[in-house]
Each structure stands twice: as C-alpha cells, then as structure tokens.
N, C-alpha and C positions, 0 to 999 in steps of 0.2 A: 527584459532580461539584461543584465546587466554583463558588461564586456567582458569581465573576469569568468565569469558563468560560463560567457559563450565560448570562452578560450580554452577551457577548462575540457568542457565538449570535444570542443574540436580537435584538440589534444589526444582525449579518448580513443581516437579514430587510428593513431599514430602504433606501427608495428613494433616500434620500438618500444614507448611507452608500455604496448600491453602486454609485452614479454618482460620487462622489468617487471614492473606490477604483480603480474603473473606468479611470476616468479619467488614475488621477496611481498607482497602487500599484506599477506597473512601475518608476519612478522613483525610490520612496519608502523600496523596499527591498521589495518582492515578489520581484525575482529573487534575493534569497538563496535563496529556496524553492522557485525555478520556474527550471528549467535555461533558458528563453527562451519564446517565442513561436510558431515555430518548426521544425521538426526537424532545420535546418544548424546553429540555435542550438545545441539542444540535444546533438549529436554533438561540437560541440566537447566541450561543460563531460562528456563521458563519457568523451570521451577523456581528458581532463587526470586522471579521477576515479581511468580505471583504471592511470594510467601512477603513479598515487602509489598501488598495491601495492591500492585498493580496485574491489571489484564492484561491478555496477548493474545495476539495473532501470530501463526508463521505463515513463512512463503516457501518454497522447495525453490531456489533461486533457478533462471531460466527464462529465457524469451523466445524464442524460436525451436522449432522442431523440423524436420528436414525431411520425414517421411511417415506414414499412420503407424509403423511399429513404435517409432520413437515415440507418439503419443501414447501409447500403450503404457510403455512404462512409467512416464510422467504419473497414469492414473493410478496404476499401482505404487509409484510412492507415495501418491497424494493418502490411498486408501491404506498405509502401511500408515501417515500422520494420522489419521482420523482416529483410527482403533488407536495406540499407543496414545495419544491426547486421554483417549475415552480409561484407557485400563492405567494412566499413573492419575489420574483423576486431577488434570490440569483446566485452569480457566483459561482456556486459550480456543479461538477459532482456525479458519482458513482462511487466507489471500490469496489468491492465483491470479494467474495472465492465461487470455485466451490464445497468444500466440502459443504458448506453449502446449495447449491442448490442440492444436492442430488449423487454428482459424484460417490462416494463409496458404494452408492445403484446401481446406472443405469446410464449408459453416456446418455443415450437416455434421463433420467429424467432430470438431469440435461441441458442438450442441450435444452430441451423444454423450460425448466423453464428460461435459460437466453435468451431465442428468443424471449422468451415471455417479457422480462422487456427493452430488446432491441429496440421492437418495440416499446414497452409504450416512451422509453424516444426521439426515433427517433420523435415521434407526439411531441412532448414538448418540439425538440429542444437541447436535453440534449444528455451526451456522457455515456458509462461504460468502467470500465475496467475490465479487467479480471486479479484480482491478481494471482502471480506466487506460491504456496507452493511447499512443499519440495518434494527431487527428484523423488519421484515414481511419481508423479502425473504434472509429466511437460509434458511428452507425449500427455496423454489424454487430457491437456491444449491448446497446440497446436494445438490440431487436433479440438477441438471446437471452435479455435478461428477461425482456417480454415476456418472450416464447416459454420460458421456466415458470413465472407468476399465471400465465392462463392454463398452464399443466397442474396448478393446483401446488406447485414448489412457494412454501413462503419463507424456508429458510434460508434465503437467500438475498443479496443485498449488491447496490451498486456505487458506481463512483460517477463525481461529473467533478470536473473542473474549472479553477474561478477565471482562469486564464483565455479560456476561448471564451470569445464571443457568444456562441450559443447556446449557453450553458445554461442561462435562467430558462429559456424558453425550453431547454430539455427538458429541468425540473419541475417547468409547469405540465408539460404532458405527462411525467410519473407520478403526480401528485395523486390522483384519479386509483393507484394502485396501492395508496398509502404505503410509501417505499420505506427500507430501512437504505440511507444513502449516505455516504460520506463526501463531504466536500474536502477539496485540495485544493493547492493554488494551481498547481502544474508544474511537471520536472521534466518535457521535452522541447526540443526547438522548434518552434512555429512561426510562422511565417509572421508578423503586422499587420497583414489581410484577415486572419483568422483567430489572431489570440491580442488581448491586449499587451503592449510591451512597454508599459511605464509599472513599475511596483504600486504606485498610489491608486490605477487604475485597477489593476486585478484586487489588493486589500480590497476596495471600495466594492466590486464585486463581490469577493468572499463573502464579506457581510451580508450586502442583500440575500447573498443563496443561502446564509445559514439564519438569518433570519426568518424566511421564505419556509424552508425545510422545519425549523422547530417550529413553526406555527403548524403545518399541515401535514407534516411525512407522519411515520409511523415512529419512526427512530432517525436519530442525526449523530453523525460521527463526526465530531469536526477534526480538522487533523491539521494541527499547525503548532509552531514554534513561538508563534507568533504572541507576546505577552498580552497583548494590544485590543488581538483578534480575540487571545483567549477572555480577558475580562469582560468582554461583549457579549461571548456568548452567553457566559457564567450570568452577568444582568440579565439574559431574556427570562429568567427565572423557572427554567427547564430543568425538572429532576431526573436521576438517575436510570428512570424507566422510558424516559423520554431523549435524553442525550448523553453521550459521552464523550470528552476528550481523546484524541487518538497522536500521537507521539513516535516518532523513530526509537529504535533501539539505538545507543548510544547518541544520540544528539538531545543536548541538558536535560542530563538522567536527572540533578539536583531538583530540578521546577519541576517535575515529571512526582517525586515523591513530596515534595512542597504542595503539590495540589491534592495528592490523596489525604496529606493532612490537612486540607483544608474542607474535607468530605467531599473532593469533585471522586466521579468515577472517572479510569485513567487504562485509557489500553496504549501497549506499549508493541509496535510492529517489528518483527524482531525473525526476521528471515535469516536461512541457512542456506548450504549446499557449496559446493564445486566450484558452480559456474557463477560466482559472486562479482565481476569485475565488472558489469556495466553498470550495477547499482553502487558498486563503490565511488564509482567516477562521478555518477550525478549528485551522490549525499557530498560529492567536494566541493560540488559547481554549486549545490544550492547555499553555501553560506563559507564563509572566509573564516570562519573559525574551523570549521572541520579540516581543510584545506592546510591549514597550519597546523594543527592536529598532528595530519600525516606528516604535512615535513618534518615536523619536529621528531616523530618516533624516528625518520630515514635517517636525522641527523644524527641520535644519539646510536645509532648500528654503525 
C-alpha cells in the first residue's frame, strides 16, 4: 500500500473532512463514481452504460447496519433493484456487503436476509454477488457463500482478494463448487502479517488467482484497471462464457469501451445511494489520478 493510499485513508476517518465531503462531494465530482443518489438516478447512467455495448452491476451503497429493522429495509431496497432491473430490461446484476445485511449483528441474520434476495433474483433470472470486505469478515463470507451453494442457490458468486495472503488457498477450497468468483487486488488496510504490501507482490498474486480460476471455476471476473493484468487475462484465451472484465464506474471509462470494441465482455460496477462517502474515499486512495480528479472539480467551484 502505498503512503498516499494510506493517508488518503487515514484522512477518511477525519470529522472534518467528512462533513466537507459530505456536504459538497456530489458537486465536486463524486458522481463520477456514484451513478446518483437515488435508484431513478441510478437506472439512468445503466441504461446509457448498457446501450454502449457494457454490463453492470449495482450496489445500494452501505456498510454497516445498527440493528435487524435496518436490515430489513436494506432487503427491501435490494428487492425494489431486482424487479425494476427485471421490468426496464437492463443487463445488470447485484453487488452487496454482508455488513450491511446484518453480519456484525447475526450470521444467521444475515444468511437469511441474503437467501432471501437470492431467491427473489433466482425468480427474475438475475445473479448476486457477495462482495469481499476486510479481513475479519472473509471467514464468515465463505461460509455464507457455502451455506447458499449446498442450499442448492447457484446464482450466486464470490470475491477473494490478491492482497491477502490466503487467498490462493481460499480459491483452491471453492474450486470443488465450481465457483463463479471475482478476483480484486484489495481496497482495505491490512496489516503486513496478513496481506502482501509491495504492488509487485499482490500483481504477482492476482495473476496466479486469475490464472488458477480461468483454468477451474465456473466463471472469472477479473476486475482491475490494470492494462497489464488485463492483457494476461485476455492471453489465457478464455471466452465470454468463461470470463469477463469487471471495471469501476467512472475509473477509465475510454479503455473500459476500448475493450468492448475489441470483442472483451466488460461489466462496469456502478453503485448508487446516500451513504456514498467511504467508497468515494477509497476509489481516491486507490489511484492518484482519481484523487486529482476530485481536486481538480473542488478547484474549479
């Protein structure tokens, strides 16, 4: 992790900062990275996303829940995305956080609550995924994503990360489930005990897990920025039914439609809502151009 990253972070954490932010970031140039506020918002910029030849995912932005009502409603807006996905007839799936389905209250809450959106989107035709957060809660991830594939749920898919250390050996125990799995590099702070923290070490990683995954999963999502990492995958000579490209909403949209005309398949992750401001901070920390991005839009206001 690089110092700027970590300041970046660290920053995040600051009352002030996230009352500025707060405040003016919509304006500033956060909706480059945030389809809106929203879900009318947001079904625009998916439409637009998939009528230029790209896929999507959204996220109902959200990390935490405070108590089982507030899970509650989480699922019913999840089930308010599903249907409206299903009735403007968009190529778009789900992304969620288990924190936000209740995991740091009850795994059992949680487990219900994504069974429950599972089965809605299985009626509808649609997929979820279950995003990966940071290291205390990759265990309990696992084991819910388990607990859904021996329930007989296949629409359903996970994340591992190139950053921690045990992440190959993750991917060799889901192998056995023939997963559909996305590989990342990682967007939280970890410790040196537990995550690689040189960039050449985790790249070096990425590849073996996406190597690994397109030889054996069901499906690979690779999901990077990365020109590098992308022309590697694109060599294993994995078609469309086997992999696809996976991309931030606004981080280089150019290369994102550069690749659908080069016939890659290209999903483009592209969350909304309210509570947008920890994922705006980490799409800053992960790259020095987004970062200048934003100052630049604060400067011309």
């Amino acid at each position: 992790m690089t110092v700027l990253r970590s300041a970046i972070l660290a920053a995040a954490d600051s009352p002030r900062i996230r009352r500025f932010v707060g405040r003016y970031g919509m304006r500033l140039g956060a909706a480059r990275f945030v389809a809106g506020e929203t879900l009318g918002e947001a079904v625009v910029t998916l439409r637009r996303l998939n009528e230029q030849g790209l896929r999507t995912n959204t996220t109902v932005l959200g990390e935490g829940v405070e108590n089982r009502e507030a899970t509650g409603r989480v699922v019913e807006a999840y089930e308010e995305v599903l249907r409206l996905i299903a009735a403007e007839g968009l190529q778009t799936n789900v992304a969620l956080k288990l924190t936000h389905l209740g995991v740091l209250i009850d795994e059992e809450l949680a487990y219900g609550n994504l069974e429950r959106l599972v089965a809605e989107a299985v009626g509808l035709g649609n997929f979820i995924r279950i995003d990966m957060e940071d290291s205390p809660l990759v265990d309990v991830t696992l084991r819910i994503y388990r607990r859904l594939r021996a329930a007989g749920h296949d629409n359903v898919g996970a994340v591992l990360q190139a950053y921690l250390y045990r992440s190959e050996d993750d991917l060799e125990s889901l192998l056995p489930l023939r997963p559909n799995v996305r590989i990342v590099k990682g967007a939280y702070r970890e410790s040196p005990e537990i995550a690689y923290p040189r960039k050449a070490d985790v790249d070096a990683a990425y590849a073996r897990l996406v190597e690994r995954a397109i030889a054996e999963a069901e499906f690979t999502a690779v999901a990077t920025h990365d020109e590098r990492l992308i022309d590697h995958a694109i060599g294993l000579g994995a078609g469309p039914d086997r992999f696809e490209l996976q991309m931030l909403y606004g981080v280089r949209p150019q290369l994102q439609l550069d690749l659908v005309r080069r016939g890659q398949r290209v999903l483009v992750a592209t969350p909304y809502g309210p509570d947008w401001y920890p994922y705006l901070m980490r799409r800053l920390a992960e790259r020095p151009a987004n970062l200048m991005f934003f100052l630049k839009s604060a400067i011309r206001k």
